[in-house]
N, C-alpha and C positions, 0 to 999 in steps of 0.2 A: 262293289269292290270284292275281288275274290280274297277267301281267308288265306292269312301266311301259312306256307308250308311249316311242317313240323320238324322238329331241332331233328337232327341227324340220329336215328338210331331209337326216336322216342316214338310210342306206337302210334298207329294213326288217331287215334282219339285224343293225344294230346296238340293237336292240328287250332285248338279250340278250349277257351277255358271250359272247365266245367260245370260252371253256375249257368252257361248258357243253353247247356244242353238240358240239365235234370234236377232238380232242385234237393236241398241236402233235407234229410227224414228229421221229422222232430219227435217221433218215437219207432220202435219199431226198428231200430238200427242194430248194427252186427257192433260190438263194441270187445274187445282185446284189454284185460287189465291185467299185466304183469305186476309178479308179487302179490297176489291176490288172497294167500293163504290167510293171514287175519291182518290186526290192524287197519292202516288207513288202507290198505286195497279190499280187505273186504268191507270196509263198510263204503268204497267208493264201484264195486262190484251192486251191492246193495241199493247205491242210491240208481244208478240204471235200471236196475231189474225192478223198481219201485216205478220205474216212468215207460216202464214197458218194453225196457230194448232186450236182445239177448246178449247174451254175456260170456264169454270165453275164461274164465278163472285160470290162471296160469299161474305154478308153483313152480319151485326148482328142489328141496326136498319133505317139505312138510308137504308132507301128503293125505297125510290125515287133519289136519287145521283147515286147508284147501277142500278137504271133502264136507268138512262142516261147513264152511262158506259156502259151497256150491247148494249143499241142504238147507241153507237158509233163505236163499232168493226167493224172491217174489215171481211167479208166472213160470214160462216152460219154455225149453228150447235153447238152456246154455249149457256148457260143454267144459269139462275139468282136462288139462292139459298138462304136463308135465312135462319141462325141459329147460336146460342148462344155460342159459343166457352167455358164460362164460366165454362161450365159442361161436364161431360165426355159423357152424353147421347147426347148431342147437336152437340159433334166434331164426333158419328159414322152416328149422323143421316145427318149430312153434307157430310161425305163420304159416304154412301149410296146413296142419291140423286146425286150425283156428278158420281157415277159408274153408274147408273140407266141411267140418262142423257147423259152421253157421251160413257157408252158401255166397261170402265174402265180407269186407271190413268198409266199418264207416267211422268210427271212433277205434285211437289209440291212446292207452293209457299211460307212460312209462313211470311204473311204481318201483319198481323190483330193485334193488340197490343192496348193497354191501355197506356195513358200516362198523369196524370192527376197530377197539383203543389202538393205539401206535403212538406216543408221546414222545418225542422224537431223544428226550433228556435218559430215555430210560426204556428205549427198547435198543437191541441188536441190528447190525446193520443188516442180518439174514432174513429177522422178523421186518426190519422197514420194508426191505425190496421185495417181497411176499405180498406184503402188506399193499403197496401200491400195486401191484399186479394185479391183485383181484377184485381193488376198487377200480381200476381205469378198466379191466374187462368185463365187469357184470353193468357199473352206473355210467360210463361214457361208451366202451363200445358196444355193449347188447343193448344200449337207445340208440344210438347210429345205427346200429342194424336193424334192429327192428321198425326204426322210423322211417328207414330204404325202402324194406319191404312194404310196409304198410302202403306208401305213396304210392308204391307202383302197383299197387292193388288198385287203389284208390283211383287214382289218372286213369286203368284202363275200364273200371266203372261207370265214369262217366257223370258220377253225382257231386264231388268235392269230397270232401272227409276235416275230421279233427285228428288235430294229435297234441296231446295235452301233459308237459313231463312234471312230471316232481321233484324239485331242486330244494332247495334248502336255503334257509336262512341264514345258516354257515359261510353261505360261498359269500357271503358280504361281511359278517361279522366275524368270520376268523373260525378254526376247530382245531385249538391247541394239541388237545390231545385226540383229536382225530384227521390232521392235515389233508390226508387222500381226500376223505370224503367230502370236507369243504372245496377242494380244489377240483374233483370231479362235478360234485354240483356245479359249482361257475362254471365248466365247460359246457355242462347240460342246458344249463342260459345261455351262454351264447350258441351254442348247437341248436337250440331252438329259433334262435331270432336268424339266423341264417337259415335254415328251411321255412321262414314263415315270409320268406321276399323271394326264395324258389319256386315254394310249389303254391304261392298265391294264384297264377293266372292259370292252376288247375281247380280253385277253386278252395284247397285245401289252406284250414285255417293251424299254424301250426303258437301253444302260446306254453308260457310255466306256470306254476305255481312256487314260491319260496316259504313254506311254515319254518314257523317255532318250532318249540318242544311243543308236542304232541300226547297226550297219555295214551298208550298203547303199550301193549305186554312188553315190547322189545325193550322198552326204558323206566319199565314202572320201577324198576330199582333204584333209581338217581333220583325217583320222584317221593320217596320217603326222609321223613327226619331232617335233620338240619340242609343238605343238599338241595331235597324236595323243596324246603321254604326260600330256599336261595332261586330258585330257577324260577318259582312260583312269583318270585317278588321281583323278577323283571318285566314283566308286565304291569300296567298299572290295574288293570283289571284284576293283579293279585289270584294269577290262575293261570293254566296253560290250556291249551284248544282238545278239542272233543275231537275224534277222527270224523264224524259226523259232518262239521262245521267246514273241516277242508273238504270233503267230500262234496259239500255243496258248491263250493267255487269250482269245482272240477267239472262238476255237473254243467256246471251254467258255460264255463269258458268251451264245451262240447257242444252248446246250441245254436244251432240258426242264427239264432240271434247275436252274437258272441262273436262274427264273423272280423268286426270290426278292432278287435280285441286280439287279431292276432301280430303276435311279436311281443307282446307285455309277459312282464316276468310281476306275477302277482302277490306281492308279500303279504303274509296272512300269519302275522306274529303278535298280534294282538298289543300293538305300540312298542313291545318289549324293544324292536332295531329298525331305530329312522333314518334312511339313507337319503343321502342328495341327488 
């Protein structure tokens, strides 16, 4: 039986899934983690470059945190990037430095987010509207962008790919006083389970992640004194996650093996919010 022609306009390598052609790397891979500077992207930077991939570390302005992260991997061969997610020009020229540097992409991380107070009782209508703008353009459109680009890296490859976003426990439980970013994350969910029934029969496995509270520099202040034992004590584990511990489900939902897994939005909040 001859193979179907390819959709209108898509290259010829997408004529043909891509598991059938080249089978996806279990180390050794070019991998892309926005928002990389510290936190959960560098230690999910870290956990790649501990299993042998290269790694592209992408900042938007810490630049010096992102140069530590990059001085701290394991092996040789990844690449410090800087660019503005904000814009659609800023997410291809991040992927063009990223294929230039590493030679092309197999893993995409999407970490990089905006998450900044906005309580709707007690800010300004100037600060709301700001406020949504540069959550819906750094955490919903430079992951639509960047997830675009990536695929079509990926499809004209010819090997499959990951693409693995960061969403948030939020977009189910609610972010009183951070609304945007609960509501961009849910978008980021379902943005994901929509390219993971697109670019399946290229092989490409597309899945989330949803954490808790996380301890990392950006919240260690909510995480002290009476606050800190409040957030600590939604959990029953009586603690919040290690950037480490999501980094590992990121890891895994990026392997071979993981293939199966894609479209799942992986809550990782340690019981703190049980959804139906």
């Amino acid at each position: 039986m001859a193979d179907a022609p390819a959709p209108p306009g898509a290259p010829a390598s997408a004529a043909a899934p891509a598991s059938a052609t080249a089978p996806f790397p279990d180390t050794g891979r070019r991998v892309l983690v926005s928002g990389a500077s510290r936190g959960l992207g560098r230690a999910v930077a870290a956990a790649f470059a501990e299993r042998g991939d290269q790694v592209a570390v992408h900042y938007g302005t810490r630049r010096a945190d992102a140069e530590a992260t990059l001085a701290s991997l394991a092996g040789a061969g990844h690449a410090l990037i800087g660019a503005d997610l904000s814009t659609s020009d800023g997410a291809q020229e991040l992927m063009r430095e990223t294929v230039t540097a590493l030679g092309g992409i197999d893993v995409l991380v999407n970490n990089a987010a905006v998450n900044t107070p906005h309580p709707p009782a007690h800010t300004s209508y100037e600060e709301w509207t700001a406020a949504w703008q540069a959550h819906v353009a750094v955490n919903l459109f430079g992951t639509a962008n960047l997830s675009h680009l990536a695929a079509r890296h990926m499809i004209d490859q010819g090997a499959g790919g990951r693409i693995v976003n960061i969403g948030s426990r939020g977009a189910f439980r609610g972010e009183p006083d951070h609304p945007a970013y609960g509501a961009t994350k849910a978008a980021v969910h379902a943005l994901g389970q929509s390219l993971a029934v697109a670019l399946a029969p290229y092989g490409i496995a597309v899945s989330s992640v949803a954490p808790g509270f996380i301890d990392t520099d950006r919240v260690a202040h909510r995480l002290t004194g009476a606050q800190g034992e409040a957030i600590r004590a939604q959990s029953p584990f009586g603690r919040v996650a290690t950037p480490e511990e999501i980094a590992a489900a990121v890891l895994w939902l990026a392997s071979p093996e993981a293939q199966w897994s894609s479209g799942t939005v992986l809550d990782l909040n340690g019981a703190s919010y049980l959804r139906t």
